[in-house]
N, C-alpha and C positions, 0 to 999 in steps of 0.2 A: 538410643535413649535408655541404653539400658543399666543401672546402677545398685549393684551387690550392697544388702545392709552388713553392716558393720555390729556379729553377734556377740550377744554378751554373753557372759557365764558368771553366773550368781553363787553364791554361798545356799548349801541345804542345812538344816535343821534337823529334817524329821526322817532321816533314813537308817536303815536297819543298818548295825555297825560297821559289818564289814566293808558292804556296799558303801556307805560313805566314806568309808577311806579312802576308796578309789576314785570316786566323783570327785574329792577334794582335792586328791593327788591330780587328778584330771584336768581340774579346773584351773588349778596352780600352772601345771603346764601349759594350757589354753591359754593363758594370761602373759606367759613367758613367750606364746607362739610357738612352741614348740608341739602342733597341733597332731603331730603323727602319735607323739610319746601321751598326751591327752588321749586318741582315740583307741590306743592300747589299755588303758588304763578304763576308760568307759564303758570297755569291751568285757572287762573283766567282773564290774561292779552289773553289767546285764547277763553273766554267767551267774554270776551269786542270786540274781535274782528276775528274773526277766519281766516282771511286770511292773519293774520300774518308769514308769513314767520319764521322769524328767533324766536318768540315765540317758535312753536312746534321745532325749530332746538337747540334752547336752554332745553328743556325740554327732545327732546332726551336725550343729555347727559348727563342729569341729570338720567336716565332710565339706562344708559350704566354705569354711576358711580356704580350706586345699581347692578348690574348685572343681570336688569330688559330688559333682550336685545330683546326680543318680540316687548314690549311696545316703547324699544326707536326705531327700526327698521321701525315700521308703524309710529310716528311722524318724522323722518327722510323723509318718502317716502312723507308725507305731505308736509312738509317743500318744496322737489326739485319739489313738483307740484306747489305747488304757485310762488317757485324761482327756474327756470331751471336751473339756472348757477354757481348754490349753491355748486361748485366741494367737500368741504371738508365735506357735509352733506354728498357724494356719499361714499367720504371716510373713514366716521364715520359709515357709514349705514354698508359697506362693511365688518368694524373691527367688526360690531353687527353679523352677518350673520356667520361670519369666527368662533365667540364663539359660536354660537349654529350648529356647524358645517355644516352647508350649503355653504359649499365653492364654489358650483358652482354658486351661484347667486352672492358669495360676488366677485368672480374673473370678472363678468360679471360689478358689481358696481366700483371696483377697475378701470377698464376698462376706464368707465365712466368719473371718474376724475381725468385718465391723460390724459383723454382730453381735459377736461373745463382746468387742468391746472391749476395755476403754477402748473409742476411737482414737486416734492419733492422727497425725500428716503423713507421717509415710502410708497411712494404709490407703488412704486417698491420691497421695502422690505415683506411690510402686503402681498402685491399680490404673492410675490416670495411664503410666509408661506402658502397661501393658494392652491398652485400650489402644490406643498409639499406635503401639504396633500390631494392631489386628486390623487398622481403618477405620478403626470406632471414634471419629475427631472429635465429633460432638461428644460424646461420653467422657473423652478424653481430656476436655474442657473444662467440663462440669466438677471434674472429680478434683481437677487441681485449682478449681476457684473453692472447693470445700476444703481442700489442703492450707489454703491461702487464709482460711478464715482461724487454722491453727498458727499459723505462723508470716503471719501478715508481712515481714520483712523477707523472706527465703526470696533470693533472685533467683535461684536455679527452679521454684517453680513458673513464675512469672518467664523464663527463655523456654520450659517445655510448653505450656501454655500457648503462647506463641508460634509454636513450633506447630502445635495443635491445630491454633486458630491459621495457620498458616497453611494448612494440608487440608482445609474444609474449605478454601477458596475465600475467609476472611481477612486479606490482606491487613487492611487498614487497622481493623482489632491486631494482629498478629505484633504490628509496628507501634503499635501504642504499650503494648506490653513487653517488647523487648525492650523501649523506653524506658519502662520504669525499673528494668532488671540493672539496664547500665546505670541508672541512677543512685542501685542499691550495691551496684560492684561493675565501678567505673572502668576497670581494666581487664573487663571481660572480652577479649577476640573473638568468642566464637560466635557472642551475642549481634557484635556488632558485622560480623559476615550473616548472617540469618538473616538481620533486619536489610543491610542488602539486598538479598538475595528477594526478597518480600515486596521492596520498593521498585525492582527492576522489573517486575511481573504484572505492577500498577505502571509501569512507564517511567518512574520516576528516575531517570536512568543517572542524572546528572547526583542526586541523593544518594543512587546504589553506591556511585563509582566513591564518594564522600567518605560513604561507609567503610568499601573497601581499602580504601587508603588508610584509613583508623585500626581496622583491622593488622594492615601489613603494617603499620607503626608500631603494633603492639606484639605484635608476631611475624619477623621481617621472613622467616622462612617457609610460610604457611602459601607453598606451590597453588593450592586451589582457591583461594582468594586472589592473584596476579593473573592465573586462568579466568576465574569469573569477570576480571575486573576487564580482563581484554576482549570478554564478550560484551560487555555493557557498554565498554568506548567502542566497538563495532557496531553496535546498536546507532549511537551517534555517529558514525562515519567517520571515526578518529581512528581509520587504520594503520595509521603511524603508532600511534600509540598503543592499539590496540598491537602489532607487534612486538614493540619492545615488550608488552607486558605477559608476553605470549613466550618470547627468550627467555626471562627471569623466571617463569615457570619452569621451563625447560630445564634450567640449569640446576634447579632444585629437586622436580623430579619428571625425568622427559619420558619416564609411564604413564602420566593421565591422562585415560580414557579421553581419546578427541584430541587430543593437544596438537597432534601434528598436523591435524585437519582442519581444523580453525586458522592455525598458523599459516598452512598455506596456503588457505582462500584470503588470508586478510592480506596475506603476499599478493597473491594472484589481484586481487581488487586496485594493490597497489601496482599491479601492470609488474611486478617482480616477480613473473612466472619464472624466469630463468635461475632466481634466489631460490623459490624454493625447491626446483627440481635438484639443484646442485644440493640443496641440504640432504634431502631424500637419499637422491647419490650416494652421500656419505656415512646416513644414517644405514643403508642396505649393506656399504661396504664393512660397516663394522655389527652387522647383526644382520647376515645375508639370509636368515630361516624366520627373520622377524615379518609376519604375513602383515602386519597395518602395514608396514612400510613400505611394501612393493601396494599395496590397495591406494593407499593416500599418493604412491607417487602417480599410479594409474589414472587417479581423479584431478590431479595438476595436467597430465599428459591430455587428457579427455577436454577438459575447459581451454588446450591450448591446438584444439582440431584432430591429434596427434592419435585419431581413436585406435588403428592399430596398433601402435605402441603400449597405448592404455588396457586394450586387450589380454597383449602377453602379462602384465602387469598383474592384472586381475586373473589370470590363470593360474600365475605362478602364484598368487594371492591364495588362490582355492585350492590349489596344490598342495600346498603348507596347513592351511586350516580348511580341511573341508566342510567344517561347519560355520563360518566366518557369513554371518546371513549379510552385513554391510559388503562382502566382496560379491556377492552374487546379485546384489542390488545395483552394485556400482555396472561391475558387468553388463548384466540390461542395458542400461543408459547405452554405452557405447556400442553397444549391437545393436541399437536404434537408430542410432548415428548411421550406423553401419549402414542399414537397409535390411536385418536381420532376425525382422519384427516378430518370427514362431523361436527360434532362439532368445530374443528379448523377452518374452515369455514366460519360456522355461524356465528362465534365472530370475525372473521376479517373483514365479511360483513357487523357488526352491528357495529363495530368502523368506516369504512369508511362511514357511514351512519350518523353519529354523527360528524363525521369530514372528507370531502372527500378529505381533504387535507394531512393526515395521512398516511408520505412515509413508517412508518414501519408497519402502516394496510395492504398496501398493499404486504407488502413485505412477512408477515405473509400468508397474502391470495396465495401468490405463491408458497409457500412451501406447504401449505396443497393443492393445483392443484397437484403439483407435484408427492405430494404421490397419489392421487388420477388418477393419472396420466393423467391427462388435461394440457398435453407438451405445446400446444396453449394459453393457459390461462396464464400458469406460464409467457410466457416470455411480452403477452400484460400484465400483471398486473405491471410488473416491469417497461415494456417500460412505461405505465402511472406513474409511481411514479416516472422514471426520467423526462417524461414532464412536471409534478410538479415541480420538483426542478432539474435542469439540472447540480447546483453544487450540489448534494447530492451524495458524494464518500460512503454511506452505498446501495443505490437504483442500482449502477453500479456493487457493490462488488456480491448484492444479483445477478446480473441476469449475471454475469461473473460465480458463483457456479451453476446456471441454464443449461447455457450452456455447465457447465462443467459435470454436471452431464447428458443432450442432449447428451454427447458425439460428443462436436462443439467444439474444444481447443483453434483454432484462434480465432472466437469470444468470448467464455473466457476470453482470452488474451487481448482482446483488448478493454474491459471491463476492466479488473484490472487494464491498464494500463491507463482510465481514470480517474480511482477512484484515479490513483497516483498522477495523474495531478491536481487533485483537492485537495489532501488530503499527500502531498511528504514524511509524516509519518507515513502512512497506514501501518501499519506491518502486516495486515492480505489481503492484496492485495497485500503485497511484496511476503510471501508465498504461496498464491493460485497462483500467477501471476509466481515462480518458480518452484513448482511442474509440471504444464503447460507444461511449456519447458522443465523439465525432461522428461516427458510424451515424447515430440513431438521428443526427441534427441535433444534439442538444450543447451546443458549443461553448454558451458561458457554465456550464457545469465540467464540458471538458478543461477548459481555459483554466478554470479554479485548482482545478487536479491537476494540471501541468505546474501551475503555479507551487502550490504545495509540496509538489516533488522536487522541485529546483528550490523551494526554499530549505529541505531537509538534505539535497545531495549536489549543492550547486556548481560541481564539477563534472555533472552528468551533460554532455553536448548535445545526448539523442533530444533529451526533456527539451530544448529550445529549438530544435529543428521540429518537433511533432509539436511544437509551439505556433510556431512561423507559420507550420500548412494549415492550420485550421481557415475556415474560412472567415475572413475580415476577422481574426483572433483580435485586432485593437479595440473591435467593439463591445471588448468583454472586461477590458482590462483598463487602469489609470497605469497600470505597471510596464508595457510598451518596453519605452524608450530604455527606462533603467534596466529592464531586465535584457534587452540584446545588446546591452552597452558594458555589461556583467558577460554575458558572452564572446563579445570581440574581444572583450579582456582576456578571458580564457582561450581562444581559437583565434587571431585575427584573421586566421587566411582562409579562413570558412566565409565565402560572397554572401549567401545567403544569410547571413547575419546581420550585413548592411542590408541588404533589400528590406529583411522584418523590421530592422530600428528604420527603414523612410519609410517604410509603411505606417509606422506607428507615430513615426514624427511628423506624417503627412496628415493622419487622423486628426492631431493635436495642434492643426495649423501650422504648422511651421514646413512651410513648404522650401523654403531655402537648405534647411536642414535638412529635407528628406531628398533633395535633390542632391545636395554633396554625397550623401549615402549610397544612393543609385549609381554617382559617378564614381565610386569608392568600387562598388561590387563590379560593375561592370571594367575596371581595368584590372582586377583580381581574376575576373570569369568573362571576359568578352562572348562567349558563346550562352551564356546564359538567357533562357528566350525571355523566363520572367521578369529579370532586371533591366532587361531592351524593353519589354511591354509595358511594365513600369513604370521606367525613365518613360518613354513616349507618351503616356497618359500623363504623368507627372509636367513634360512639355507642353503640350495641349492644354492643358489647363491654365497653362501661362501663357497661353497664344502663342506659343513657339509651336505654329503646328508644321512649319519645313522643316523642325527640328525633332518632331514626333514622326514623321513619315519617314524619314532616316534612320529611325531607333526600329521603329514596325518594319522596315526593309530588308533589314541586316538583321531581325528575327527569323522572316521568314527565307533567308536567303541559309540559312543555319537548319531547318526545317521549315517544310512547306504543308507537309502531309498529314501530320499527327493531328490528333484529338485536342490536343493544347492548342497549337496556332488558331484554332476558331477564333479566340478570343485577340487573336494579333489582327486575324484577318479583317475581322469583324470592327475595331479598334482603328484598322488604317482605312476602313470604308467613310467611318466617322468623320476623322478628320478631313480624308475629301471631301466630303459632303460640305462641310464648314469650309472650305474652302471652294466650295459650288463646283466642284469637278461630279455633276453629277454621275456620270457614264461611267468615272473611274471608280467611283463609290459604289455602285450598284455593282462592278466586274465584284472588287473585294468583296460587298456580302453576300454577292449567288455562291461565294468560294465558302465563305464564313457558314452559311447555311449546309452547303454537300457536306460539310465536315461534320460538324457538331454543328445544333441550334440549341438557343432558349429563346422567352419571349423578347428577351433585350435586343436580340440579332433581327428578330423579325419587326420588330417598333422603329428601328435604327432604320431599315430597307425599308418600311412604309414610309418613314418620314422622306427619304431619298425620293421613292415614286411621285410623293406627294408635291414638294419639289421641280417632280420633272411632267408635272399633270398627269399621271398615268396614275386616276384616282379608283380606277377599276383596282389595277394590280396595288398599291398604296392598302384600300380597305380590306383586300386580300391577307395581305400580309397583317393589319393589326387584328383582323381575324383568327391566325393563326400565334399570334402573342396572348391573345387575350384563353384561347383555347390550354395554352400551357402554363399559365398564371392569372387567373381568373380573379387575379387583384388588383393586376394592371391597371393602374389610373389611366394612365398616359394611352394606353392604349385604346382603350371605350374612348377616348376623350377623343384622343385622333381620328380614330373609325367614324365618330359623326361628323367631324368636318370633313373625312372624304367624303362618304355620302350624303352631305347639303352641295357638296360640288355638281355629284351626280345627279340632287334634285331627291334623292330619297327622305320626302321630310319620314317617314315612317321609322327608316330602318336610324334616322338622325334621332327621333324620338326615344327608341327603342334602348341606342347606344348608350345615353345621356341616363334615361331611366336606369340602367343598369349600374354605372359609378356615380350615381348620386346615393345609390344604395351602401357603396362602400363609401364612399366620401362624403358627408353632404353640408359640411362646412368647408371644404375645400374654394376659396378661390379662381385658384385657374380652371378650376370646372367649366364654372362659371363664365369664366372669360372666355374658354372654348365653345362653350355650347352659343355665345354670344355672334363669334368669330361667323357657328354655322346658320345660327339666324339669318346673318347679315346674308350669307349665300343664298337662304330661301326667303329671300327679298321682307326680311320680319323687322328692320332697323328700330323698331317703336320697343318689340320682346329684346334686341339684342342691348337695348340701353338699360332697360331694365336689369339684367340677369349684370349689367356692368356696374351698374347703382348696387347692386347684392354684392359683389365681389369686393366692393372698397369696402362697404359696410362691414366687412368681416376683417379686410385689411386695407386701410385708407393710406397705405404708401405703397401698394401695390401699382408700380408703374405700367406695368402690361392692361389694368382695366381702365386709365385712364386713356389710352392709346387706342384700343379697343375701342371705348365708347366718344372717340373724338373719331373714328371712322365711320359709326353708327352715326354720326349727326352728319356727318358730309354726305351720306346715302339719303337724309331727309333736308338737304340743302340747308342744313345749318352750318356755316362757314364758321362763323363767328364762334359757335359753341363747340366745334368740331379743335376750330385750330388752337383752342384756348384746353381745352383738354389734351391734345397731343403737346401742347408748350409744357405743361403739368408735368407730361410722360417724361418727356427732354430733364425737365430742372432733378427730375429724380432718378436720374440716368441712362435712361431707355433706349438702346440706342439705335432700336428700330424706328425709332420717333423723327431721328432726323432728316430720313431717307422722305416719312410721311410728310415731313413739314414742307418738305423740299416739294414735293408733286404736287402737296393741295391749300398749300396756305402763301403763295408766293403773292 
């Protein structure tokens, strides 16, 4: 920001003869430019008389023309000693100070001469430049909106301005005011990368990249504008693009700072680790002492496992520049890799030492705490690298996997979700910040998060696989089907693809579809247990249950013994049971239970018992359902009609009491507790509690069936068989079995 005035040299009047022969002779020259043969001549006119005032003010600027600003600086101070009121010497003095970056003194001389006055724009403008560059934004602001009010049209204060409100964290001011600079000098480039650069830091990434292209139309050579523009399209995941535009840089000038390291992660992202190792290669062979280029090729090598290669890399890195704080950062990394974690250490100490600014030194130094396991250290290391940089979404992400690995999920959590707030593309704080809430049960908030990652990186395969696991993840989404139908597109020969699309198309009824799906994965992954347990329930539901015992057999003939098959086990006890194989149902779930239980496996074997009248062991077991999910309807519900079997009206009371507390509009409650009436010889209560149950739902086939059994118990034939006909017309199909025994 920094811009030398342009001094003048006026005509004198009032000076003693001699002396003004020289200033004129001086001034003439000054005019011609010929500013060395002026400063000889000024030199002369201050031997004849040295209390000349505007002598040494003219000779200044003759000092300042050469960009001899020492020299004109101390004739300046000369100058407003002999003439205190000398305002535009303050002025001139101030723009000398401001080039040799002394801004504090030149803001103090600035000061000066809008007080002596006339004010003007520049004295507001140069002063605003040098507030600028002290950190002063706000001051820096102020002075060029007072500049503005001399010269209401000036674009070039309206882009400092900007630039201003741009370094105070005022984005959106910043973009409104380079606005109106381009509208005052439409073919300004540098305006139009700033406002860029401005919009990409509010997100606006698709705006920046706009700008950028404006920029390079107006200045096709301008290397940091095709860099910038290749990180904005990486922003978006346009690493195609974001390379080409990473070459063209290159080509113009392949020394910007990062160039080769942007270039080759957006390689490497594009799986073209071997592109850009070979570049590096060639960049090493013709600039073998160049240390980035053995560092950057270290950090290719590193992302591609290769850590001892990346080592030598990095040594020879440090070798070359021993003070290279990015080579001894990078280093770390791979000594952690390594197993190397007091080495890892040491080089991320000696990078923050070289640079204590260094958010991924520190970030480095927290990992190897960690392994070291210095839990304390990890998370102040991190807390300092976001007080460093409080928008740094990698310093947040780091100490979110801190605490995740602490075994602290909410602050995790709420780490990632700053990094998201700074960074709304973060797809690795979309997924650490989703597994989280997997973790915690919170699954339609993980589901959302996965969803958002796949909608910003949809060529990510992990984001639908940590999709897939969540549990019953359909019940969180309308998006199912499309989104593993988007992924068989991308992977077809990933099984587990078709399983989540029949899972999802099984949610959304369409059970024909999700059954093709099932038969899709399973001839891609025959050994897959989940797409056998699957399909088999998916069977079973269609009454294909010799077709579900086949799919549950050939799971567990694949594994018998893990944690997972419970649910296989548990699943082929089921379908016996429906199939009245008591004996073989109860083998599968005493197997279902030794492995893994929940209360499902135990409700599933009460009902079995219940079944095989072994209502002791039956009540047993919804005892031990109801103990691991104390929500269990089915459970309480079942528990009282084993014990009306046993005669227990107490503990039948007790059961009932209980899920009517969680349920107490429920239906088949009702029906049940009717069912246990009728055992403790109460048909008059079990009719009643049957009359409640239609009352809440009057196509409820199970309470007509129910209370056409309660009337056969008080020798109502007539009204018994006429409610079991009711049960029949509305599909019941326990009904016909009833008709059959008691209405013949």
């Amino acid at each position: 920001m920094k811009k030398i005035l342009f001094l003048l040299f006026l005509p004198l009047y009032s000076l003693a003869q001699t002396a003004n022969t020289y200033i004129q002779q001086g001034n003439s020259k000054a005019s011609a430019r010929d500013y060395k043969g002026a400063i000889q001549d000024f030199t002369q006119a201050i031997e004849l008389n040295a209390n000349n005032a505007d002598a040494f003010y003219y000779r200044a600027n003759a000092y300042g023309n050469l960009k001899e600003y020492k020299a004109a600086i101390n004739d300046y101070a000369q100058a407003v000693t002999l003439k205190p009121g000398l305002a535009n010497a303050y002025l001139y003095k101030a723009n000398a100070e401001a080039a040799i970056q002394d801004y504090q003194t030149a803001i103090t001389d600035f000061d000066k001469a809008i007080t002596l006055g006339p004010k003007t724009a520049d004295m507001f403008h140069y002063r605003g430049n040098a507030k600028s560059n002290m950190g002063d934004y706000a001051g820096a602001t102020a002075d060029f909106t007072t500049a503005l009010q001399f010269t209401p049209n000036n674009a070039d204060l309206y882009k400092y301005r900007g630039l201003a409100k741009n370094n105070n964290n005022d984005f959106n001011g910043a973009i409104a005011d380079y606005n109106t600079a381009i509208k005052l000098s439409p073919n300004s480039a540098d305006v139009y990368q700033y406002m860029a650069g401005s919009k990409a830091t509010i997100n606006d990434y698709n705006g920046a990249i706009a700008d950028y292209t404006k920029t390079l139309s107006l200045n096709p050579n301008n290397a940091e504008a095709y860099f910038y523009r290749a990180n904005t399209k990486a922003k978006l995941n346009d690493l195609k693009g974001a390379v080409d535009d990473y070459k063209k840089a290159a080509a113009i000038n392949p020394n910007l700072k990062n160039l080769l390291l942007y270039m080759a992660n957006a390689q490497s992202s594009l799986g073209d680790t071997n592109g850009a190792l070979e570049y590096f290669n060639k960049g090493i062979a013709q600039s073998p002492r160049n240390a980035n280029l053995y560092m950057y090729r270290g950090i290719i090598k590193s992302d591609k496992k290769d850590n001892h290669g990346a080592l030598d890399d990095f040594n020879k890195a440090i070798s070359l520049d021993p003070k290279n704080g990015d080579a001894y950062q990078s280093r770390s990394f791979s000594k952690l890799a390594l197993g190397d974690y007091e080495g890892a250490k040491f080089d991320a100490d000696s990078a923050i030492k070289i640079n204590p600014n260094s958010i991924s030194a520190y970030v480095s130094l927290s990992k190897a705490k960690m392994a070291l396991r210095d839990t304390v250290g990890v998370i102040a290391d991190l807390t300092k690298a976001i007080s460093l940089n409080s928008k740094s979404d990698e310093a947040y992400l780091s100490r979110g996997d801190a605490y995740r690995d602490l075994g602290v999920p909410l602050a995790a959590i709420n780490d990632y979700t700053k990094a998201i707030a700074i960074n709304p593309v973060y797809t690795y704080a979309f997924l650490n910040r989703a597994i989280e809430k997997n973790k915690l049960g919170d699954y339609a908030a993980a589901v959302k998060d996965l969803e958002k990652l796949i909608s910003i990186a949809p060529q990510q395969q992990n984001a639908y696989l940590r999709l897939g696991k969540i549990n019953s993840f359909y019940k969180y989404t309308n998006n199912g089907v499309q989104l593993f139908t988007r992924a068989i597109a991308l992977n077809p020969a990933v099984a587990d693809f078709y399983l989540y699309r029949g899972e999802a198309k099984a949610a959304a009824g369409d059970a024909k579809g999700a059954m093709a799906d099932y038969n899709t994965g399973a001839l891609k992954a025959p050994k897959n247990i989940t797409l056998l347990l699957k399909r088999g329930l998916a069977r079973a539901d269609a009454e294909d249950n010799n077709g579900a015992i086949t799919d549950f057999s050939n799971a567990l003939k694949i594994d018998s013994l893990s944690d997972s098959t419970a649910l296989v086990w548990q699943a082929r006890g089921f379908v016996k049971a429906k199939l009245k194989n008591y004996k073989g149902a109860l083998t599968d779930l005493d197997r279902a239970v030794s492995i893994y239980s929940n209360d499902e496996t135990f409700l599933i074997r009460g009902d079995t018992k219940m079944a095989m009248m072994d209502y002791a062991g039956a009540a047993d077991d919804y005892h031990n359902a109801t103990y691991m999910n104390d929500a269990n309807i089915k459970a309480y519900s079942h528990s009282g009609i084993a014990k009306s079997y046993l005669g227990d009206a107490q503990g039948v009371k007790d059961d009932f009491a209980a899920v009517f507390k969680i349920a107490p509009n429920n239906p088949d409650v009702y029906i049940d507790r009717a069912a246990a009436k009728i055992n403790l010889k109460d048909p008059n209560g079990a009719i009643l509690d049957c009359n409640a149950a239609i009352g809440i739902d009057a196509k409820n086939s199970r309470a007509y069936l129910q209370r056409g059994l309660a009337k056969i118990v008080l020798d109502d034939k007539t009204g018994g068989c006429a409610d079991m006909n009711k049960a029949l017309s509305m599909g019941s199909k326990e009904a016909s079995d009833q008709i059959i025994k008691y209405c013949k």
